[in-house]
C-alpha positions as protocol buffer text, in pm:
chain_id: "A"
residue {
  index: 1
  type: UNK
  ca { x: -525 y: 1228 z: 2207 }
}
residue {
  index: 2
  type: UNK
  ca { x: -387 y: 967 z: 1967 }
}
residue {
  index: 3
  type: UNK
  ca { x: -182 y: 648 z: 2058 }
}
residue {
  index: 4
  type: UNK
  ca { x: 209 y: 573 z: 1927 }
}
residue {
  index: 5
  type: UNK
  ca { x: 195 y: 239 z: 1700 }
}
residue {
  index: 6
  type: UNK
  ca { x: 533 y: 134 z: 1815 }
}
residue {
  index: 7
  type: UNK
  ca { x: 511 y: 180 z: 2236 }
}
residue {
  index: 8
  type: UNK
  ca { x: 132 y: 216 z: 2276 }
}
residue {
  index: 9
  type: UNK
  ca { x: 188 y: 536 z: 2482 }
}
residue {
  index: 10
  type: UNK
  ca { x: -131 y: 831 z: 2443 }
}
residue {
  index: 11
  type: UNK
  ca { x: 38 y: 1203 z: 2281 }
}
residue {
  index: 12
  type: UNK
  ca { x: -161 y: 1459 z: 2192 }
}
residue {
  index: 13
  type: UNK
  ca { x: -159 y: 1491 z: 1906 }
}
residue {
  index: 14
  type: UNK
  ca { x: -63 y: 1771 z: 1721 }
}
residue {
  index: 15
  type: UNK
  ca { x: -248 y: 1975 z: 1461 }
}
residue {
  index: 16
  type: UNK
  ca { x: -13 y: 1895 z: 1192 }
}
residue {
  index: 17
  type: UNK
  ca { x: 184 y: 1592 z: 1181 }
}
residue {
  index: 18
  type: UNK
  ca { x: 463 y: 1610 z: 918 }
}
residue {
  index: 19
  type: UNK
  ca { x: 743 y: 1385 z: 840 }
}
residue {
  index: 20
  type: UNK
  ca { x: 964 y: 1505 z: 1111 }
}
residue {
  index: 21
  type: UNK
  ca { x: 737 y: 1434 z: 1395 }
}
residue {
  index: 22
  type: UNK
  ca { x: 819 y: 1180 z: 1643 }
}
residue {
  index: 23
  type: UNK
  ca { x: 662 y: 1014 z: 1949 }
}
residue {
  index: 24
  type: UNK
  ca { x: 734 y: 1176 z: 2302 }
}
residue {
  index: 25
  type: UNK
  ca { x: 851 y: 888 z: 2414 }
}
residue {
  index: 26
  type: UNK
  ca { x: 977 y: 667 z: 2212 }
}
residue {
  index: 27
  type: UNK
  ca { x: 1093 y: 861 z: 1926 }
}
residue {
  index: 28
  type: UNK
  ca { x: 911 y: 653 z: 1656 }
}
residue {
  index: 29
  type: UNK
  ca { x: 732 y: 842 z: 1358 }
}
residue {
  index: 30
  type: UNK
  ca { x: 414 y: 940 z: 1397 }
}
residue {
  index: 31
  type: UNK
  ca { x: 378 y: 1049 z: 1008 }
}
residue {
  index: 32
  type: UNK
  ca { x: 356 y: 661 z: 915 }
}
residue {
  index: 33
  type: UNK
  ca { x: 129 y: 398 z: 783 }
}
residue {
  index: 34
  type: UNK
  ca { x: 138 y: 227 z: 1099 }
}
residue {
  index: 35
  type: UNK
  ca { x: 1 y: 510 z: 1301 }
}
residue {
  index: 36
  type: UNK
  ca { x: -232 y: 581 z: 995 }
}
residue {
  index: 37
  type: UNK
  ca { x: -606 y: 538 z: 1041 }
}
residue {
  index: 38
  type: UNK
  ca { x: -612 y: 393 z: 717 }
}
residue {
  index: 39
  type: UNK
  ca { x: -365 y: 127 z: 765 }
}
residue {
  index: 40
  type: UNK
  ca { x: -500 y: -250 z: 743 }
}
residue {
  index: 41
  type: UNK
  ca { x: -272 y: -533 z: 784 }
}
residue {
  index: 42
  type: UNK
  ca { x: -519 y: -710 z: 563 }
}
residue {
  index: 43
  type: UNK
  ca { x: -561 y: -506 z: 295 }
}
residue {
  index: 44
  type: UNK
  ca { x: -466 y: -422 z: -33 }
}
residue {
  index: 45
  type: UNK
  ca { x: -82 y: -281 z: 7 }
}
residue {
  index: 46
  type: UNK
  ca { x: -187 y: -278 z: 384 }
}
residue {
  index: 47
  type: UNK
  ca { x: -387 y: 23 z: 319 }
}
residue {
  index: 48
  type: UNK
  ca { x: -778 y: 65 z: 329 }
}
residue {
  index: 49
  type: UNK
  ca { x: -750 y: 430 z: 80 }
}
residue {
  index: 50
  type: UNK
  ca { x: -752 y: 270 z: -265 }
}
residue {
  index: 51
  type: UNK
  ca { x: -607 y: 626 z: -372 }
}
residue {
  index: 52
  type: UNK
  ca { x: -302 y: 571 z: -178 }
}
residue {
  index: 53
  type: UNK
  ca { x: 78 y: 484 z: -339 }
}
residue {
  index: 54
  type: UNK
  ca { x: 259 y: 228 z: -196 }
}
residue {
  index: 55
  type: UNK
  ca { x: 473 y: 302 z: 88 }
}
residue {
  index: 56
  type: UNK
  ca { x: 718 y: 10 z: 124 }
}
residue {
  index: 57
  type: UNK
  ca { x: 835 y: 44 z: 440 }
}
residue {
  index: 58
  type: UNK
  ca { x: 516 y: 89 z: 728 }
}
residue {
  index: 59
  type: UNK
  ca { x: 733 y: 198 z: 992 }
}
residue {
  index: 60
  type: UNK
  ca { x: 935 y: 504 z: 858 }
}
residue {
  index: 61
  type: UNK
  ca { x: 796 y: 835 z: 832 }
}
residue {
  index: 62
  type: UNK
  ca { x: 633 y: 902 z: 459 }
}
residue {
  index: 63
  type: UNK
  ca { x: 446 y: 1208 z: 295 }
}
residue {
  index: 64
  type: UNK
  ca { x: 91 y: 1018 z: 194 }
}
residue {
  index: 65
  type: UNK
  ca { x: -129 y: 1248 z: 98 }
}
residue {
  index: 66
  type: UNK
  ca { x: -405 y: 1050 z: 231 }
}
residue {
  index: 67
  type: UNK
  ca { x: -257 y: 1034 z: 644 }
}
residue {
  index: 68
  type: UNK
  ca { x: -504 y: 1063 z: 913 }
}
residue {
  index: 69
  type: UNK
  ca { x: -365 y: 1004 z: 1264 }
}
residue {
  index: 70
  type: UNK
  ca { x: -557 y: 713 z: 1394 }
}
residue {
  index: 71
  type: UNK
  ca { x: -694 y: 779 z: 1753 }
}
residue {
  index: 72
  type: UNK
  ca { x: -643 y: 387 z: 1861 }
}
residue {
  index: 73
  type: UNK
  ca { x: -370 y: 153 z: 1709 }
}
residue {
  index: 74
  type: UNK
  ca { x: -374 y: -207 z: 1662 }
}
residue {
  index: 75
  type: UNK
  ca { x: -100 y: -351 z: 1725 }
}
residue {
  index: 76
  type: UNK
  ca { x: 257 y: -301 z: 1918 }
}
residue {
  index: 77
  type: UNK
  ca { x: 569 y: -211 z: 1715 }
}
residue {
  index: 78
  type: UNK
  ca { x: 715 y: -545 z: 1807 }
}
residue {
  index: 79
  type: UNK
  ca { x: 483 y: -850 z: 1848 }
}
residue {
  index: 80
  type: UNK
  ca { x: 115 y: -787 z: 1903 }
}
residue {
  index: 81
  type: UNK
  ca { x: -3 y: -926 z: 2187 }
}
residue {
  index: 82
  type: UNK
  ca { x: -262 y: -1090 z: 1982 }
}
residue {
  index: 83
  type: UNK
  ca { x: -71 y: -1286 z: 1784 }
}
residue {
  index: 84
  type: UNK
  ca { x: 114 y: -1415 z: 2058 }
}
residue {
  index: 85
  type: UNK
  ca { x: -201 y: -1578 z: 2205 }
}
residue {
  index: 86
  type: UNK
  ca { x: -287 y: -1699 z: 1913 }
}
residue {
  index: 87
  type: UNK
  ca { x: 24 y: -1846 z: 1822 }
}
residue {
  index: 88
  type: UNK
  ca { x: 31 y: -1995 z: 2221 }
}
residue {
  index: 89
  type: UNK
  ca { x: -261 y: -2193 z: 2142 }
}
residue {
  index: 90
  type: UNK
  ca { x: -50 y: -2400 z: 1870 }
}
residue {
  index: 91
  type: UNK
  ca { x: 219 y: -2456 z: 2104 }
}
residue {
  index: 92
  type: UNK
  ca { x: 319 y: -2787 z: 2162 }
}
């Protein structure tokens, strides 16, 4: 089982992953940084495999060599719910 980055839905996930595979349900790719297991917000070019090339865009589907589903994402496809708290406790 693996989790979508963008709805936050479980798949299982399948044995190979290319760059045409999408979520069951919400049709996002699953062959992307965000649903990477290497993919860090904070680091380097927002990836954690030094080795890696840039991919510009962490939402559309890409053909990194380095790709490893990640079981558990962080964050929603359209506002963490994180950030949100923390940006409620600097509301005025």
């Amino acid at each position: 089982m693996a989790t979508c980055w963008n709805c936050g839905k479980t798949y299982d996930a399948p044995d190979l992953i290319t760059r045409e595979t999408e979520c069951p349900h919400c049709a996002a790719f699953l062959r992307s940084c965000r649903n990477c297991e290497f993919y860090d917000p904070l680091a380097h070019n927002e990836c954690r495999e030094p080795q890696a090339e840039l991919q510009p865009d962490k939402e559309r589907a890409n053909a990194c060599d380095y790709f490893r589903a990640a079981k558990a994402v962080r964050a929603g496809g359209k506002k963490a719910k994180g950030k949100g708290d923390f940006d409620a406790l600097f509301k005025d």
